[in-house]
C-alpha positions in Angstrom: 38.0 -28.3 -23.2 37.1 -27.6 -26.9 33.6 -28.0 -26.0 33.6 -25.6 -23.0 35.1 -23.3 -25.4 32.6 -23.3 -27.9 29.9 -23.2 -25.7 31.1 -20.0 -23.4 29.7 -16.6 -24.0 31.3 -13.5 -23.9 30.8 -11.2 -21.3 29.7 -8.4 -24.2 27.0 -11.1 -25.1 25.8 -11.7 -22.0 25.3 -8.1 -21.6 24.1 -7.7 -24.8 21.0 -10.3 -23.9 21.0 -8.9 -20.6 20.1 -5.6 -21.9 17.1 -6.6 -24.7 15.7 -9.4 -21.9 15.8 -6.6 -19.1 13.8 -4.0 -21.7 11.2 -7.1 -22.9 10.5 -7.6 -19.4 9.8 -4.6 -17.9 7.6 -3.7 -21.1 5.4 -7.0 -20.5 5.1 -6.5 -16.4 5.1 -2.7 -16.0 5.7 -0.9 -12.6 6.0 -4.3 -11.0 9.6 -4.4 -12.4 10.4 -1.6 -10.1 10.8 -4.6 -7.5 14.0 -6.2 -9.5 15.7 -2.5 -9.3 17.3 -3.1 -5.6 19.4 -6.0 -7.3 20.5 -3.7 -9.6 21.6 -0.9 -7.6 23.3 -3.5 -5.5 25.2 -4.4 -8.4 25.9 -0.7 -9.2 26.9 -0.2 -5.5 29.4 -3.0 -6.0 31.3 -1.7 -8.4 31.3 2.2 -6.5 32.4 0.9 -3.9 36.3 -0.1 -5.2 36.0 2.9 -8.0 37.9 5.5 -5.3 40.5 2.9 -4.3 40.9 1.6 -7.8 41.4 5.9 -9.0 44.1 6.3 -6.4 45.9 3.6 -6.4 46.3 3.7 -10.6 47.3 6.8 -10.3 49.6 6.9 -7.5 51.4 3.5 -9.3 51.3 5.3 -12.5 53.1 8.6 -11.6 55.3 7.1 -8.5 56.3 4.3 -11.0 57.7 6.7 -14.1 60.2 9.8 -13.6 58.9 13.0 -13.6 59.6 13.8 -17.3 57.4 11.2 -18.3 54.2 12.0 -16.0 54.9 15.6 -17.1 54.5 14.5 -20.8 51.6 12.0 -20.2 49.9 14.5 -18.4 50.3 17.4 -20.9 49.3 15.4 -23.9 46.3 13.9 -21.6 45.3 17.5 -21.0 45.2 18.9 -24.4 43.3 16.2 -25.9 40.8 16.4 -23.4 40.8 20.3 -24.0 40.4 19.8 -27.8 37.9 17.2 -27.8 35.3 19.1 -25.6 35.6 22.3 -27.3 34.5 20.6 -30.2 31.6 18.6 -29.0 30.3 21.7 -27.1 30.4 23.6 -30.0 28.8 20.9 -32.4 26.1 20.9 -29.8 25.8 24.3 -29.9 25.6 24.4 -33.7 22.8 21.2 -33.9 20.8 22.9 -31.4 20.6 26.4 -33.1 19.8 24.1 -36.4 17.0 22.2 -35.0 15.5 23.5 -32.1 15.0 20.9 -29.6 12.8 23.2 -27.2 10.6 24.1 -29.5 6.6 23.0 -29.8 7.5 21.5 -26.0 4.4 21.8 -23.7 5.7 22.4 -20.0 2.6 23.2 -18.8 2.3 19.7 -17.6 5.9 19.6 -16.2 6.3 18.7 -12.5 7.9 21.0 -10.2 11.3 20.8 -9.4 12.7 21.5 -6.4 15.6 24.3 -6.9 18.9 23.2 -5.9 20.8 25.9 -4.7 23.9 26.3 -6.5 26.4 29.4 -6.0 29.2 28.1 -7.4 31.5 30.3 -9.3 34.8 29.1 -11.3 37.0 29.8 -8.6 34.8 28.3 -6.4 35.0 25.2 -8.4 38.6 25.4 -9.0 39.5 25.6 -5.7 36.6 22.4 -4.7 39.7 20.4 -6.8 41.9 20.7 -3.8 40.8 18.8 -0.5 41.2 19.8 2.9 40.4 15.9 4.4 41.2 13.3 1.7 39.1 10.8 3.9 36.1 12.9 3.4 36.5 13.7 -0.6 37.1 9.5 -0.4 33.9 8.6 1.4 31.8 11.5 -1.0 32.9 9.9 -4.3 34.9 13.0 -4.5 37.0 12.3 -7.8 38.6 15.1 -9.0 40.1 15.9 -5.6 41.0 11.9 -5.2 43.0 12.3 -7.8 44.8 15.4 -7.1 45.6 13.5 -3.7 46.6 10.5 -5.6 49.0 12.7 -7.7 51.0 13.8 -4.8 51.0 10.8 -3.2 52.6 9.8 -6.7 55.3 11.7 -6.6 56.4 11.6 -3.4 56.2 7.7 -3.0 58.8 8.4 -5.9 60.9 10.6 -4.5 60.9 8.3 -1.5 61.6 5.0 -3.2 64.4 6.4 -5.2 65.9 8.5 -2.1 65.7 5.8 -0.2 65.6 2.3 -2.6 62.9 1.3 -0.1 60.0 -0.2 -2.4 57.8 -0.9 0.4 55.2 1.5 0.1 55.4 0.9 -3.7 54.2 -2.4 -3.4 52.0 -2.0 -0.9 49.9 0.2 -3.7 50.7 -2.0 -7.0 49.3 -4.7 -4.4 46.6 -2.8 -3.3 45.8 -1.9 -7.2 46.0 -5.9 -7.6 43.4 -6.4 -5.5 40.8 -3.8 -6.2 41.1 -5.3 -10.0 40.1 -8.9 -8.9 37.0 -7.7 -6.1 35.7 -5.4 -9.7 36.9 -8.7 -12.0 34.3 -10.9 -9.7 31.2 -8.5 -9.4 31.6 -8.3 -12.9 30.4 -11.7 -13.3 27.0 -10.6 -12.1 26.9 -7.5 -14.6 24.1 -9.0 -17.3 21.9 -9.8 -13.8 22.2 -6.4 -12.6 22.0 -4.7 -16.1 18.7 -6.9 -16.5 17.1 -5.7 -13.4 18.0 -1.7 -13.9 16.5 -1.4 -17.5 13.6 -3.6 -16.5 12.7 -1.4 -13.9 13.5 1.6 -16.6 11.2 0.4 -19.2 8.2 -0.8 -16.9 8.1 2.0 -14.7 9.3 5.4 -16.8 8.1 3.7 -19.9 9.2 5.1 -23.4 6.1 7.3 -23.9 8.7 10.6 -22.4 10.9 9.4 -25.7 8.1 11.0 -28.0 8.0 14.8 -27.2 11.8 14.8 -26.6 12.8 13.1 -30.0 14.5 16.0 -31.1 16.6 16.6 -28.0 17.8 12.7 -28.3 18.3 12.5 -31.9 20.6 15.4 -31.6 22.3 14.1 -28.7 22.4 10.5 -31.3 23.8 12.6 -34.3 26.3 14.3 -32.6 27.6 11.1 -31.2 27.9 9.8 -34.7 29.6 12.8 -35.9 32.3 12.7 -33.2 32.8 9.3 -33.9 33.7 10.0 -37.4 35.7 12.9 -36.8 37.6 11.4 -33.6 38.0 8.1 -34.6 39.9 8.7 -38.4 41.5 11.5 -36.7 43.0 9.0 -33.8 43.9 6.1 -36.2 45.5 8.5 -38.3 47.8 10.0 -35.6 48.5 6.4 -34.2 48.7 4.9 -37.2 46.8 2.1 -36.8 43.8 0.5 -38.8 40.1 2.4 -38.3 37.8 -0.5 -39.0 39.1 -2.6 -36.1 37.9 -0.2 -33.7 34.5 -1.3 -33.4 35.1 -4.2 -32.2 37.6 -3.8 -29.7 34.9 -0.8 -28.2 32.1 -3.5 -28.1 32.5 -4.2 -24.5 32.8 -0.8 -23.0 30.3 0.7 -25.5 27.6 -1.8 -23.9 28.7 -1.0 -20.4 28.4 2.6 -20.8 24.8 2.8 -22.8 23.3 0.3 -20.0 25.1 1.5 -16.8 25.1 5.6 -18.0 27.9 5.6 -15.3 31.9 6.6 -16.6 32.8 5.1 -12.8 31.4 1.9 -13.3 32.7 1.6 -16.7 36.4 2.7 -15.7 37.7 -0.8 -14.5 36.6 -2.4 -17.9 37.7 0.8 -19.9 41.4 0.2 -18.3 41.5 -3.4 -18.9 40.1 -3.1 -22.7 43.1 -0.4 -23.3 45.7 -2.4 -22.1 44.3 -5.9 -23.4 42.4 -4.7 -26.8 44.1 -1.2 -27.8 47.7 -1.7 -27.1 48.1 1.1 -24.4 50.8 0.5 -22.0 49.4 0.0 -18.0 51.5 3.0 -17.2 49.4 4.9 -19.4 45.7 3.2 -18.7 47.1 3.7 -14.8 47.3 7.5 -15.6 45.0 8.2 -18.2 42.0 6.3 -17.2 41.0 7.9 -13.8 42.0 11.1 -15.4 39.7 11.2 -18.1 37.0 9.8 -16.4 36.8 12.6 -14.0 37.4 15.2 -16.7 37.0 14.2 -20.4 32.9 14.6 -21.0 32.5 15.3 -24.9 29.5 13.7 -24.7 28.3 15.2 -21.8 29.6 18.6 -22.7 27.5 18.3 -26.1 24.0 17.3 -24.0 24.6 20.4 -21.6 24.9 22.5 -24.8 21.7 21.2 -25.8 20.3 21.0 -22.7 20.4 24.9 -22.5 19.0 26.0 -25.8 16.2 23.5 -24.9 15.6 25.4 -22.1 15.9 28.8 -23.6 13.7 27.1 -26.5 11.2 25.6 -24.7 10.0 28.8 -22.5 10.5 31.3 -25.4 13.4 32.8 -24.6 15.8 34.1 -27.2 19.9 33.6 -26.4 22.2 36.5 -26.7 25.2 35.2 -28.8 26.9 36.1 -25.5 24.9 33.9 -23.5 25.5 31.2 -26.5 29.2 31.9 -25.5 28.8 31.5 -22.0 26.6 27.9 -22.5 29.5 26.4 -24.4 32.1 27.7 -21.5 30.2 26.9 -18.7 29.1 23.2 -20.1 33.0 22.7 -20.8 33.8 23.6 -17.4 31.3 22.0 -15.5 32.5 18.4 -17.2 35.8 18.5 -15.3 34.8 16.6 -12.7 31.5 16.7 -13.1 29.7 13.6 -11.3 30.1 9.8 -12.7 27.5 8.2 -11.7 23.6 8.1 -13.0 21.7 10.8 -12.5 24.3 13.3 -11.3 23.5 15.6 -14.5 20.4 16.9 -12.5 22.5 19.3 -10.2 24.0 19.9 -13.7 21.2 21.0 -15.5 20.2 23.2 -12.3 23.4 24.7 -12.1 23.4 25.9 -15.7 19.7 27.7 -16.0 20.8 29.2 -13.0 23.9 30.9 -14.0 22.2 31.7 -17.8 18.8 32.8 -15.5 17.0 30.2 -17.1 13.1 29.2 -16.2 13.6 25.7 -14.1 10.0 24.3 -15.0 12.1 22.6 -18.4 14.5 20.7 -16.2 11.6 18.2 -14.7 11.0 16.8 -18.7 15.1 16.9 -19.0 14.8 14.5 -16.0 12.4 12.4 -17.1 14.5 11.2 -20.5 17.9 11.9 -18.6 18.4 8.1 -18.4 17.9 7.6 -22.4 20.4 10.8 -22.8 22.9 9.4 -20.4 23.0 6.5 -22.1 24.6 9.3 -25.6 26.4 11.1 -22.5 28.5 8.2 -21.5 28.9 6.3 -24.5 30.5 9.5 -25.9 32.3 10.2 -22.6 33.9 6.4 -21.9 34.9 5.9 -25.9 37.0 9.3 -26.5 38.8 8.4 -23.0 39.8 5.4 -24.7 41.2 7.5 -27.8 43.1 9.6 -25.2 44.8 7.4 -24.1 45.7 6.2 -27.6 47.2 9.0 -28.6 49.0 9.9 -25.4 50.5 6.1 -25.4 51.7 6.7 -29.2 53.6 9.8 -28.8 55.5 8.7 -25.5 56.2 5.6 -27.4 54.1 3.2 -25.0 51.7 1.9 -27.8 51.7 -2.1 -29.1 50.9 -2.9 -32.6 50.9 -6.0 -32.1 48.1 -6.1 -29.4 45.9 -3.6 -31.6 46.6 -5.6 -34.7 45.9 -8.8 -32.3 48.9 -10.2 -33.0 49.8 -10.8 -29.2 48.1 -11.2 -26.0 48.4 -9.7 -23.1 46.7 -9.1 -19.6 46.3 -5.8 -17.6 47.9 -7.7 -14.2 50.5 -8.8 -15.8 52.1 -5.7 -16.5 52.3 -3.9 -13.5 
């Protein structure tokens, strides 16, 4: 048994050499790693697939399991810290970009032509997208936001049942349900560092780095920022829970590896909720409620990119911003990260929605698609980390945090506490 044990590798280090062995590859062979690619969006289609059931099933556990004052205050507190947290990052964006000017000395005359997506969507038109009329259809689109607004009164009306009625049937049925979607994602997980292996493989032999060199700016802000969010959110969260800084590196190894080689917050949300509970000290209840939540709508680090994204284009084709418009790019960037799409490559309809509404030149979005993988890699990192830190901070001040987990003193497992 001893020598089992000190032969296993972690999951985080299989990913680790997963990651570096997938990039060396696809360097050496070139385009012909583009034929490993369909093993890795199998793997990415794996996880998808339970992501819906997993949301709504958290969710509806969470808030049908508690009494209404305490989904009230979970969901406040989840709220305003998703609030104050993308302000900030859209406005340190804002502030980088005006400093160094991503978009300029950017030749587009060599940029391929983009196909305009139509977008007309205003805020109430979004707003109102966050209701659905069929709940099967929002499930089978990957519909999040409105999976969760489904899921929330579900919630509270399988609570109203079970205590009107002390029937616990349909309670169980979703805890179970829950149970299960945990163990399909626990098992595909097994096959992560082979899937991760094959989608940056095909990333560095077919895209190649050579896009990196023009767009250094537009990354290294994207890098920067992430580092200055770090440093203001994570002293700022340790502070308010009370807990020691310098152990949360570690205990974000995992999830930080997921996110920079998956770019997806959906495929990162089983391992996000597991890590809370099992590494941070967050109660289930609170992962349950917090984690779909958050993934849908907390985006710092895609609100800061969008920023960017903007006065790059603006840069880049020479036009000047009206502090107005500067106004409206931090609005519209926080808006359009409440649920905004999880998975890779959904920024594009992003990016085409924004120099739309600003009346923006689209030429610049086909070389903002060409690095989008190496900026969703910031994006999600950002994105998936800060959710975590949520959920800190909304466990600490309804009084569902363990010390002793964070201060791995005890062990405990995410099934075991539902």
């Amino acid at each position: 048994m001893e020598k089992k044990k000190k032969l296993s590798i972690s999951l985080t280090t299989q990913i680790l050499i997963g990651t570096v062995g997938g990039l060396v590859f696809g360097a050496i062979v070139g385009p012909w790693a583009s034929n490993l690619k369909f093993i890795g969006d199998i793997f990415l289609r794996l996880i998808q697939m339970s992501v819906v059931l997993l949301v709504m099933s958290a969710v509806a556990g969470a808030v049908g399991g508690g009494d209404g004052r305490d989904v009230g205050k979970m969901g406040f507190h989840t709220f305003k810290w998703i609030i104050g947290f993308t302000i900030f990052s859209a406005a340190l964006g804002a502030v980088m970009a005006i400093l160094v000017k991503p978009g300029l000395g950017i030749d587009l005359s060599s940029a391929e032509e983009v196909t305009e997506t139509a977008v007309s969507t205003s805020l109430q038109d979004t707003i109102t997208a966050f209701v659905p009329t069929n709940i099967i259809q929002s499930m089978a689109e990957g519909s999040m936001v409105p999976c969760i607004v489904f899921a929330l009164f579900f919630g509270v009306a399988m609570g109203q049942y079970t205590k009107t009625t002390k029937n616990r049937n349909i309670a169980d049925l979703v805890v179970g349900v829950n149970a299960v979607i945990t163990n399909i994602i626990k098992i595909v997980m097994k096959v992560a560092p082979i899937g991760i292996f094959c989608l940056l493989a095909d990333v560095a032999g077919k895209t190649g780095f050579a896009v990196i060199v023009p767009m250094a700016k537009f990354l290294g802000i994207l890098l920067v920022g992430d580092a200055i969010q770090f440093l203001v959110f994570g002293p700022l969260t340790a502070a308010l829970c009370k807990v020691n800084l310098f152990k949360m590196p570690k205990k974000f190894a995992k999830m930080s590896m997921m996110a920079i080689t998956t770019t997806s917050g959906a495929i990162c949300l089983p391992t996000k909720m597991e890590d809370e509970v099992e590494k941070f000290g967050v109660s289930r209840k609170v992962a349950d409620f917090t984690g779909p939540i958050t993934m849908a709508m907390n985006s710092c680090g895609a609100a800061q990119c969008y920023v960017v994204a903007i006065f790059f284009m603006a840069q880049a084709t020479g036009i000047d911003l009206s502090p107005y418009q500067m106004g409206m790019a931090i609005l519209l960037s926080c808006l359009m990260c409440l649920g905004t799409i999880s998975v890779p490559g959904g920024s594009v309809i992003v990016y085409t929605f924004l120099a739309s509404s600003l009346g923006l030149p689209m030429d610049s979005i086909a070389v903002l698609i060409g690095i989008d993988w190496f900026a969703g890699m910031f994006r999600t990192l950002m994105n998936v980390d800060v959710d975590v830190m949520v959920a800190m901070l909304v466990a600490c001040k309804i009084g569902e945090f363990d010390y002793d987990v964070y201060n791995d003193k005890k062990q405990v497992s995410y099934q075991s506490q539902k």
